[in-house]
C-alpha positions in Angstrom: 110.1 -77.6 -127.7 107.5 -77.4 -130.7 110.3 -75.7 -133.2 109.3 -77.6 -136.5 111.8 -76.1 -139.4 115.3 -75.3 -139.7 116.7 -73.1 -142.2 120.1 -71.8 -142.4 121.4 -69.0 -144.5 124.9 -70.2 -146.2 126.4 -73.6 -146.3 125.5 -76.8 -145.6 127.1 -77.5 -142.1 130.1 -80.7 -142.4 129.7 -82.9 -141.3 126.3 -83.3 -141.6 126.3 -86.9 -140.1 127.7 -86.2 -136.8 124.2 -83.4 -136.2 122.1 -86.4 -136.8 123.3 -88.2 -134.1 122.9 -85.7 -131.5 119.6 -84.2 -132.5 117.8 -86.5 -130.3 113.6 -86.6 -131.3 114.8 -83.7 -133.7 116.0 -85.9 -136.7 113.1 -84.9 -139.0 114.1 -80.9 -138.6 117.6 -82.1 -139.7 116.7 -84.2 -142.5 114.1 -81.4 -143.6 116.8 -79.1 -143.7 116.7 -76.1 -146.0 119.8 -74.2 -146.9 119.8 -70.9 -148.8 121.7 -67.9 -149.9 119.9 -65.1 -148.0 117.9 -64.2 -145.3 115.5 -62.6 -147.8 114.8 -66.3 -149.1 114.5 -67.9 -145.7 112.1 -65.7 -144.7 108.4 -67.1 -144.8 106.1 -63.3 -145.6 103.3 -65.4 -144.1 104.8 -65.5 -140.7 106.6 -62.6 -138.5 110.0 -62.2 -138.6 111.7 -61.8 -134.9 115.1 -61.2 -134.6 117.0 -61.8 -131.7 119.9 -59.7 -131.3 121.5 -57.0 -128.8 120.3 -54.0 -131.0 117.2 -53.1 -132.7 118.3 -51.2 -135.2 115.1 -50.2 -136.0 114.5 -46.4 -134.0 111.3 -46.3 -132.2 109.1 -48.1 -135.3 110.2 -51.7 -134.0 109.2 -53.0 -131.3 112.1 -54.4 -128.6 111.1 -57.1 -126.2 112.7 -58.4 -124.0 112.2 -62.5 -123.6 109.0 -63.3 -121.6 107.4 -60.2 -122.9 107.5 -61.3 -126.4 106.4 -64.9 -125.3 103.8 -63.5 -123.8 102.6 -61.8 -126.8 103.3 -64.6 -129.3 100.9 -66.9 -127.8 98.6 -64.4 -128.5 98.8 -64.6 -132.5 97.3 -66.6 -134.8 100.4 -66.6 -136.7 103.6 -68.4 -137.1 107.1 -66.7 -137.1 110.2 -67.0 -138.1 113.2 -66.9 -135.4 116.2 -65.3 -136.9 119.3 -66.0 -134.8 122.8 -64.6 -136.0 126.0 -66.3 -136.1 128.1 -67.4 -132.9 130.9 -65.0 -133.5 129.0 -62.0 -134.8 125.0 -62.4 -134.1 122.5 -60.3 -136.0 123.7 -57.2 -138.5 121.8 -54.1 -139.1 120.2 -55.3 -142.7 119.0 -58.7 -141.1 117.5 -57.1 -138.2 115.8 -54.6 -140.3 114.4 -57.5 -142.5 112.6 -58.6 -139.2 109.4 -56.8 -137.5 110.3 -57.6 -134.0 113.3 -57.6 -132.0 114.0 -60.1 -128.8 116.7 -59.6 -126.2 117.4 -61.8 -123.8 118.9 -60.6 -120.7 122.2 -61.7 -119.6 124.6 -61.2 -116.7 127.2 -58.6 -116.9 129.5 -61.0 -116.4 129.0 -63.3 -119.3 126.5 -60.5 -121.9 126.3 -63.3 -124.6 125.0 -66.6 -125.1 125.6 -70.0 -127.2 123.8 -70.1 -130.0 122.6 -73.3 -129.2 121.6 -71.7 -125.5 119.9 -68.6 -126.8 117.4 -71.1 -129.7 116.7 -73.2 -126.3 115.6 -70.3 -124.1 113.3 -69.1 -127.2 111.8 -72.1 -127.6 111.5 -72.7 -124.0 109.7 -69.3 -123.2 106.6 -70.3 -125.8 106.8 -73.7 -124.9 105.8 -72.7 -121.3 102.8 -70.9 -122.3 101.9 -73.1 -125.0 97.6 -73.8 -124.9 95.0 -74.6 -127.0 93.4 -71.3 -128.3 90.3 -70.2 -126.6 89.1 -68.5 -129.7 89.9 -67.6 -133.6 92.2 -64.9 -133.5 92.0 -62.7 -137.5 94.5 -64.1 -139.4 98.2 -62.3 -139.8 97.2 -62.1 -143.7 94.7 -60.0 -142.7 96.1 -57.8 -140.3 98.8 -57.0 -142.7 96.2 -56.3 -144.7 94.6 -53.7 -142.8 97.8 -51.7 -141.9 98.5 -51.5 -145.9 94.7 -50.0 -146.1 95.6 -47.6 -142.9 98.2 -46.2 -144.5 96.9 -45.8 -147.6 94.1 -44.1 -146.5 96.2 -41.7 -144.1 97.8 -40.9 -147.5 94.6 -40.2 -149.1 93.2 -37.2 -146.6 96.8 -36.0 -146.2 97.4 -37.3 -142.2 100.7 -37.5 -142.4 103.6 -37.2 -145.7 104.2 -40.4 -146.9 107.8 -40.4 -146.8 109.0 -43.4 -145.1 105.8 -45.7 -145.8 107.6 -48.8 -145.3 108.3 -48.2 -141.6 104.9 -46.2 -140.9 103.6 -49.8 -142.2 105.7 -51.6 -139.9 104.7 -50.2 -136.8 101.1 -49.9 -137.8 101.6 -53.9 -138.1 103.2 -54.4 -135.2 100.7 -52.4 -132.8 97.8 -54.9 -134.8 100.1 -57.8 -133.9 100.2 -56.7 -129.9 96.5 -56.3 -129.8 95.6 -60.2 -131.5 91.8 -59.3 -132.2 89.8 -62.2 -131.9 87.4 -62.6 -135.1 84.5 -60.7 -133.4 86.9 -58.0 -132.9 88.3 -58.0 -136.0 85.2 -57.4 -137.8 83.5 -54.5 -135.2 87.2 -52.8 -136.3 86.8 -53.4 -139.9 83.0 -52.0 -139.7 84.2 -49.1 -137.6 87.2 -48.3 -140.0 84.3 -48.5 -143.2 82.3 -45.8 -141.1 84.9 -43.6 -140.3 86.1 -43.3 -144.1 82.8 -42.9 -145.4 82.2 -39.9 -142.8 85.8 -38.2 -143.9 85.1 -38.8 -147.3 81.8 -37.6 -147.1 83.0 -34.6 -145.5 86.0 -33.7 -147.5 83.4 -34.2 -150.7 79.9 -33.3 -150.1 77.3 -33.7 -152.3 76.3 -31.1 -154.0 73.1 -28.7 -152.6 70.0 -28.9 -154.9 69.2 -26.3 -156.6 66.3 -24.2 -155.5 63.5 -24.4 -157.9 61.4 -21.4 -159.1 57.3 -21.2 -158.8 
Protein backbone atom coordinates (compact mmCIF):
# COMPACT_ATOMS: atom_id res chain seq x y z
CA UNK A 1 0.00 0.00 0.00
CA UNK A 2 3.17 2.22 -0.51
CA UNK A 3 4.00 2.27 3.46
CA UNK A 4 7.96 1.97 3.34
CA UNK A 5 9.24 2.08 7.14
CA UNK A 6 8.31 0.68 10.33
CA UNK A 7 9.24 2.00 13.52
CA UNK A 8 8.01 1.03 16.85
CA UNK A 9 8.44 2.76 20.17
CA UNK A 10 9.54 0.03 22.94
CA UNK A 11 10.51 -3.58 22.45
CA UNK A 12 11.40 -5.60 19.94
CA UNK A 13 8.23 -7.74 19.29
CA UNK A 14 8.95 -11.99 20.02
CA UNK A 15 8.96 -13.67 18.18
CA UNK A 16 10.31 -11.84 15.58
CA UNK A 17 10.38 -14.88 13.17
CA UNK A 18 6.82 -15.79 13.17
CA UNK A 19 6.05 -11.58 11.59
CA UNK A 20 8.31 -12.54 8.79
CA UNK A 21 6.37 -15.16 7.58
CA UNK A 22 3.19 -13.41 7.41
CA UNK A 23 4.35 -10.11 6.09
CA UNK A 24 3.81 -11.18 2.66
CA UNK A 25 5.76 -8.51 -0.09
CA UNK A 26 6.40 -6.56 3.22
CA UNK A 27 9.65 -8.56 4.41
CA UNK A 28 12.00 -5.56 3.67
CA UNK A 29 9.79 -3.13 6.22
CA UNK A 30 10.38 -5.96 8.78
CA UNK A 31 13.88 -6.59 8.28
CA UNK A 32 14.44 -2.67 8.16
CA UNK A 33 12.94 -2.46 11.42
CA UNK A 34 13.78 0.30 13.78
CA UNK A 35 13.01 0.08 17.48
CA UNK A 36 13.37 2.99 19.90
CA UNK A 37 12.72 4.31 23.27
CA UNK A 38 10.43 7.30 22.42
CA UNK A 39 8.15 8.69 20.13
CA UNK A 40 10.39 11.85 20.25
CA UNK A 41 13.12 9.63 18.52
CA UNK A 42 10.86 8.01 15.97
CA UNK A 43 9.77 10.97 14.84
CA UNK A 44 11.38 12.10 11.37
CA UNK A 45 11.13 16.59 11.88
CA UNK A 46 11.41 16.41 8.07
CA UNK A 47 8.02 14.83 7.69
CA UNK A 48 4.47 15.68 9.42
CA UNK A 49 3.50 13.92 12.28
CA UNK A 50 -0.29 12.55 12.08
CA UNK A 51 -1.72 10.92 14.77
CA UNK A 52 -4.53 8.83 14.74
CA UNK A 53 -6.49 8.64 17.70
CA UNK A 54 -10.18 9.33 19.12
CA UNK A 55 -9.09 12.81 20.70
CA UNK A 56 -7.19 15.63 19.53
CA UNK A 57 -5.93 16.91 22.35
CA UNK A 58 -4.80 19.73 20.82
CA UNK A 59 -7.96 22.72 21.31
CA UNK A 60 -8.77 24.37 18.14
CA UNK A 61 -4.70 24.86 16.94
CA UNK A 62 -4.78 21.19 15.49
CA UNK A 63 -6.36 20.30 12.94
CA UNK A 64 -8.94 17.01 13.20
CA UNK A 65 -9.69 15.14 10.11
CA UNK A 66 -11.58 12.65 9.70
CA UNK A 67 -10.16 9.79 7.19
CA UNK A 68 -10.80 10.69 3.46
CA UNK A 69 -10.47 14.33 4.32
CA UNK A 70 -6.91 13.98 5.40
CA UNK A 71 -6.20 11.69 2.44
CA UNK A 72 -7.45 14.09 0.46
CA UNK A 73 -5.12 16.65 1.68
CA UNK A 74 -2.03 14.47 1.92
CA UNK A 75 -1.79 13.84 -1.62
CA UNK A 76 -1.51 17.30 -1.89
CA UNK A 77 1.95 17.76 -0.10
CA UNK A 78 5.23 17.46 -1.14
CA UNK A 79 6.10 15.93 2.05
CA UNK A 80 6.33 12.67 3.72
CA UNK A 81 4.74 11.91 7.19
CA UNK A 82 4.87 9.97 9.86
CA UNK A 83 1.77 7.78 10.96
CA UNK A 84 1.61 7.50 14.65
CA UNK A 85 -0.72 4.69 15.75
CA UNK A 86 -1.16 3.80 19.58
CA UNK A 87 -1.18 0.63 21.27
CA UNK A 88 -4.10 -2.01 20.85
CA UNK A 89 -5.26 -1.77 24.35
CA UNK A 90 -4.81 1.99 25.04
CA UNK A 91 -4.25 3.87 21.47
CA UNK A 92 -2.75 7.34 21.47
CA UNK A 93 -2.10 9.52 24.95
CA UNK A 94 -2.30 13.19 25.34
CA UNK A 95 1.81 13.85 25.07
CA UNK A 96 2.04 11.61 21.86
CA UNK A 97 -0.81 13.30 20.26
CA UNK A 98 0.50 16.58 21.02
CA UNK A 99 3.97 15.60 19.55
CA UNK A 100 1.94 15.27 16.23
CA UNK A 101 0.54 18.31 13.92
CA UNK A 102 -2.44 16.49 12.71
CA UNK A 103 -4.97 14.37 14.11
CA UNK A 104 -6.92 11.43 11.95
CA UNK A 105 -10.15 9.76 13.10
CA UNK A 106 -11.60 7.16 11.54
CA UNK A 107 -15.24 6.71 11.84
CA UNK A 108 -16.56 3.72 13.33
CA UNK A 109 -19.93 2.06 14.14
CA UNK A 110 -21.51 2.61 17.38
CA UNK A 111 -21.56 -0.72 17.79
CA UNK A 112 -17.94 -1.71 17.56
CA UNK A 113 -16.19 2.44 18.19
CA UNK A 114 -12.57 0.85 17.88
CA UNK A 115 -10.52 -0.88 15.46
CA UNK A 116 -7.46 -3.56 15.25
CA UNK A 117 -4.51 -2.07 15.03
CA UNK A 118 -3.67 -3.93 12.21
CA UNK A 119 -7.29 -2.75 10.65
CA UNK A 120 -6.89 0.98 11.42
CA UNK A 121 -2.75 0.91 9.56
CA UNK A 122 -4.69 -0.86 6.55
CA UNK A 123 -7.56 1.70 6.15
CA UNK A 124 -4.66 4.53 6.35
CA UNK A 125 -2.71 3.23 3.94
CA UNK A 126 -5.62 2.30 1.81
CA UNK A 127 -7.19 5.88 1.75
CA UNK A 128 -3.70 7.42 0.10
CA UNK A 129 -3.23 4.46 -1.80
CA UNK A 130 -6.48 5.24 -3.65
CA UNK A 131 -5.57 8.65 -4.59
CA UNK A 132 -2.05 7.94 -5.16
CA UNK A 133 -0.80 9.96 -8.83
CA UNK A 134 2.10 11.30 -10.23
CA UNK A 135 2.32 15.01 -9.23
CA UNK A 136 1.22 17.46 -11.78
CA UNK A 137 3.57 20.03 -10.48
CA UNK A 138 6.43 20.91 -7.77
CA UNK A 139 4.72 21.65 -4.71
CA UNK A 140 7.38 24.22 -2.08
CA UNK A 141 9.01 21.84 -0.01
CA UNK A 142 7.67 21.18 3.80
CA UNK A 143 11.29 22.56 4.91
CA UNK A 144 10.26 25.58 3.56
CA UNK A 145 6.85 26.02 4.67
CA UNK A 146 7.97 25.36 8.15
CA UNK A 147 10.13 27.89 7.38
CA UNK A 148 7.83 30.57 6.60
CA UNK A 149 5.47 30.00 9.62
CA UNK A 150 8.67 30.44 11.96
CA UNK A 151 9.30 33.89 9.97
CA UNK A 152 5.30 34.67 10.33
CA UNK A 153 5.48 34.48 13.67
CA UNK A 154 8.41 36.16 14.32
CA UNK A 155 7.48 39.00 12.54
CA UNK A 156 3.82 39.12 14.26
CA UNK A 157 6.10 39.42 17.33
CA UNK A 158 8.04 42.12 15.93
CA UNK A 159 5.10 44.84 15.30
CA UNK A 160 3.29 43.60 18.42
CA UNK A 161 0.07 41.49 16.45
CA UNK A 162 -0.45 39.37 18.92
CA UNK A 163 1.54 38.47 22.75
CA UNK A 164 3.72 35.77 22.16
CA UNK A 165 2.73 33.60 24.78
CA UNK A 166 2.07 30.30 23.51
CA UNK A 167 4.42 30.50 20.26
CA UNK A 168 4.74 26.97 19.91
CA UNK A 169 1.09 26.37 19.10
CA UNK A 170 0.54 29.80 17.19
CA UNK A 171 3.44 28.06 15.07
CA UNK A 172 1.61 25.01 14.70
CA UNK A 173 -1.41 26.13 13.34
CA UNK A 174 0.32 28.73 11.15
CA UNK A 175 1.98 25.34 9.77
CA UNK A 176 -0.82 23.42 9.41
CA UNK A 177 -3.04 26.19 7.42
CA UNK A 178 0.42 26.23 4.92
CA UNK A 179 0.17 22.54 4.82
CA UNK A 180 -3.78 22.59 3.67
CA UNK A 181 -3.06 25.10 1.00
CA UNK A 182 0.17 22.94 -0.78
CA UNK A 183 1.42 26.02 -2.92
CA UNK A 184 2.89 24.95 -5.94
CA UNK A 185 6.42 26.60 -6.60
CA UNK A 186 4.95 29.57 -8.52
CA UNK A 187 2.83 30.11 -5.62
CA UNK A 188 5.25 29.78 -3.24
CA UNK A 189 7.30 32.45 -4.45
CA UNK A 190 4.37 35.28 -5.52
CA UNK A 191 3.66 34.60 -1.37
CA UNK A 192 7.16 35.00 -0.42
CA UNK A 193 7.45 38.26 -2.69
CA UNK A 194 4.17 39.44 -1.29
CA UNK A 195 5.22 38.68 2.43
CA UNK A 196 8.86 40.84 1.58
CA UNK A 197 6.39 43.79 0.41
CA UNK A 198 4.20 43.82 3.09
CA UNK A 199 7.10 43.97 5.87
CA UNK A 200 8.96 46.53 4.11
CA UNK A 201 5.58 48.76 3.95
CA UNK A 202 4.93 48.09 8.03
CA UNK A 203 8.37 48.64 8.65
CA UNK A 204 8.61 51.54 6.74
CA UNK A 205 5.74 52.86 8.38
CA UNK A 206 6.35 52.11 11.92
CA UNK A 207 10.00 53.85 11.11
CA UNK A 208 10.03 56.55 8.64
CA UNK A 209 12.82 58.19 7.53
CA UNK A 210 13.56 61.09 8.68
CA UNK A 211 12.23 64.65 6.84
CA UNK A 212 15.13 66.73 5.40
CA UNK A 213 15.77 69.57 6.83
CA UNK A 214 14.77 72.72 5.23
CA UNK A 215 17.64 74.70 4.04
CA UNK A 216 18.12 78.52 4.41
CA UNK A 217 18.78 81.04 1.27
Amino acid sequence: MGLKELCLVGNRPEPFSKALTTAVHAEDILQSLQVVDTLEQALDPSRIPVAFAGKSYGGRSKRVFDLEEWADFAVKIDSGMDLVFGSERSGLGKIEVELCDWVVNIPTHPDQPSLNLSHAVQLAAYALFRRSRPSEEDRVPLSTLKTWARSTLEFAKEIGLFPFRGAERAERLVRSLLYRMAPNVWEGEWLEKQARDFRALVRLARNPPEPDSPHRS
